[in-house]
N, C-alpha and C positions, 0 to 999 in steps of 0.2 A: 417421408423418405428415409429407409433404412439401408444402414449398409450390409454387409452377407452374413455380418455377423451381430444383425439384431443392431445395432445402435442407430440413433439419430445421428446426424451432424447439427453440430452446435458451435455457438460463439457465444465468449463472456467477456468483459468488459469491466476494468480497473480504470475507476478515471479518478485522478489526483488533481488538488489544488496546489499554488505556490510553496503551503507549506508540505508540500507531500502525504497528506490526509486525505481519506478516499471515500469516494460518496458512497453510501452504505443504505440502502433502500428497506424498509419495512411491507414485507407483500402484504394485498389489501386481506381486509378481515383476518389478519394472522398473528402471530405470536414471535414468528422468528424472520430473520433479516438476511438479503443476500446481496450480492451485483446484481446488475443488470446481464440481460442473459437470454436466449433465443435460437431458434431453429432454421439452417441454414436452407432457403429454398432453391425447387430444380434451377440449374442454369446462372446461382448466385455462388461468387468467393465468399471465403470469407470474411476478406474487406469490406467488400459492397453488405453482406447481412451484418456485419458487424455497424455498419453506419445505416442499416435501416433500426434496427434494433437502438439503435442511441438516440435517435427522433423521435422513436413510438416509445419508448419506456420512460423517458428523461427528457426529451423535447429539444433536443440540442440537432445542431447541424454541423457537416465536417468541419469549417471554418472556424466553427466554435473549441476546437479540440485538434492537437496534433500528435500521431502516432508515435509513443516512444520506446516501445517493443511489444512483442509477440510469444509465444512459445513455441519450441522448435516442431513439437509431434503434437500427434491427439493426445489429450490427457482424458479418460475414460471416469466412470463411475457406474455403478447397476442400480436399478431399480427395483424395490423390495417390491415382492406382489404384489403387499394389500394398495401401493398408488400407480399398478397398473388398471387400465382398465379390460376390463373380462374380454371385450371381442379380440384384444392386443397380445395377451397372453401365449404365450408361446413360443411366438415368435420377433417381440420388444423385449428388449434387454437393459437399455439404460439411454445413454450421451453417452460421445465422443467429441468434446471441446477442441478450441483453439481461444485462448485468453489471448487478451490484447491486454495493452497498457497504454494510457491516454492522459494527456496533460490539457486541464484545461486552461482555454486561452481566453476565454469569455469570462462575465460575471455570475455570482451564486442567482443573479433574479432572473437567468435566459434558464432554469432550469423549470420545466414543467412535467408535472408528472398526472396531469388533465391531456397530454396531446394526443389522446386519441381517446375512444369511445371504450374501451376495455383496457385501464391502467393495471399495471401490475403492482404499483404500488402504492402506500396512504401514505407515507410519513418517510423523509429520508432524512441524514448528517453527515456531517463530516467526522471521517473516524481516521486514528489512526490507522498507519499502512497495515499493522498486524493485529487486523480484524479478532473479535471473540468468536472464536467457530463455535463454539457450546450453545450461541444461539442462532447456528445454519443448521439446516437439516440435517440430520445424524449421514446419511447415505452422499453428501457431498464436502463431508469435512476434509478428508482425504485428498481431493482434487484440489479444494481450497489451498492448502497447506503446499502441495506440490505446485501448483500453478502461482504463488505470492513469492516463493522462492527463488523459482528460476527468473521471476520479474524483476526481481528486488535490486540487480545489479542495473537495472536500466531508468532508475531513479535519479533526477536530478540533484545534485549535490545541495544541501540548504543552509546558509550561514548560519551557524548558533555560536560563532567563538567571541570571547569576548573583545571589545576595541582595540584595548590595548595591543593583544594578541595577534593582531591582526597588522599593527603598528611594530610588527616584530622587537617584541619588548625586550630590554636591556637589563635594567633595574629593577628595583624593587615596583612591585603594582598587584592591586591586591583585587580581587574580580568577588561575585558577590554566592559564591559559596567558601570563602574562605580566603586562599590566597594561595598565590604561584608565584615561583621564582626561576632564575637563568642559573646552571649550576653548573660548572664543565657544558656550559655548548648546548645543555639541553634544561627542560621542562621539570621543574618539579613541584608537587602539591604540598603547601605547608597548614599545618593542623590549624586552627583556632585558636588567635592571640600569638600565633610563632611571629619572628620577622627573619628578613634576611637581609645583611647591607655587605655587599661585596666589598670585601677589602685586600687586594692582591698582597699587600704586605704582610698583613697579618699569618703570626704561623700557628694560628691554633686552625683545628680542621673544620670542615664544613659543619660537624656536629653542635662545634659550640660555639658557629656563628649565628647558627639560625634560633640560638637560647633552646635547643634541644635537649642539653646534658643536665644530669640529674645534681647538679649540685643546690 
């Protein structure tokens, strides 16, 4: 099914774990790595090809997975001739996507990439959210790069601060790339070996409380 102007309709499919790392599929007998990804049928959204396509590539079911954005338009890409096929020529042009973004809510062992009789792919992981496009097909880096962008604000926010920091820290406390401190109201990073001990009395300046100054 094309539209008038030569493209497929297509759906892709960004699905993140807890820590915001996204599953990253190796297609069978190949070299390079994409999302999962698929051709939108007559009479199907979307949604619905976007949740057939996540059972047959990845073996996952909706319950497994909750929607937590989409892309606004088609995001397009062409197709270089030599991976058209000769009867198509002419009148194929490329995809015209609609990315999704998916949190899974299940575990890494409901993922199956056996669920159907023609997998797309041998070998998947978990990758960071800003995938290596140098190993996606040259003719969909593009799409990639714009489609992870417009996603990237619909990401669940991930704790990584430290305890203390979070215990809205006061004093001195020292976290394990070095150390922070409270200075005027706010944040600041002190070098390796600095300290700081607040002393409202004291009238030497913030310089040479933190053993900063060069004497």
């Amino acid at each position: 099914m094309l539209d008038r102007d030569g493209y497929r309709p297509n759906v892709a499919i960004v699905l993140a774990n807890a820590r915001n790392e996204v599953f990253w599929g190796k297609r069978v007998n190949q070299h390079s790595w994409q999302f999962p990804q698929g051709g939108i049928k007559h009479g199907e959204t979307p949604e619905q090809a976007m949740y057939r396509e996540l059972e047959e590539e990845v073996g996952l079911k909706p319950a497994h997975v909750r929607i937590l954005g989409r892309t606004r338009d088609w995001l397009r890409y062409e197709v270089p001739d030599r991976y058209i096929r000769r009867d198509a020529r002419g009148h194929y042009k490329g995809q015209k996507q609609i990315w999704y973004l998916l949190q899974l809510l299940g575990h890494d062992w409901q993922l199956n990439l056996r669920a159907t009789d023609h997998p797309e792919f041998d070998a998947w992981r978990w990758n960071d959210y800003w995938v290596p496009l140098e190993v996606v097909v040259e003719f969909k880096r593009g799409v990639y790069e714009l489609a992870l962008t417009e996603l990237a604000r619909y990401l669940p926010r991930v704790e990584t601060r430290n305890r203390f920091l979070r215990g809205n820290m006061r004093r001195r406390e020292t976290d394990a790339h070095g150390g922070l401190a409270e200075v005027g109201g706010g944040l600041i990073e002190l070098p390796p070996g600095a300290s700081f001990d607040p002393d409202p009395q004291s009238a030497a300046g913030p310089a040479s409380r933190m053993g900063l100054t060069n004497d």
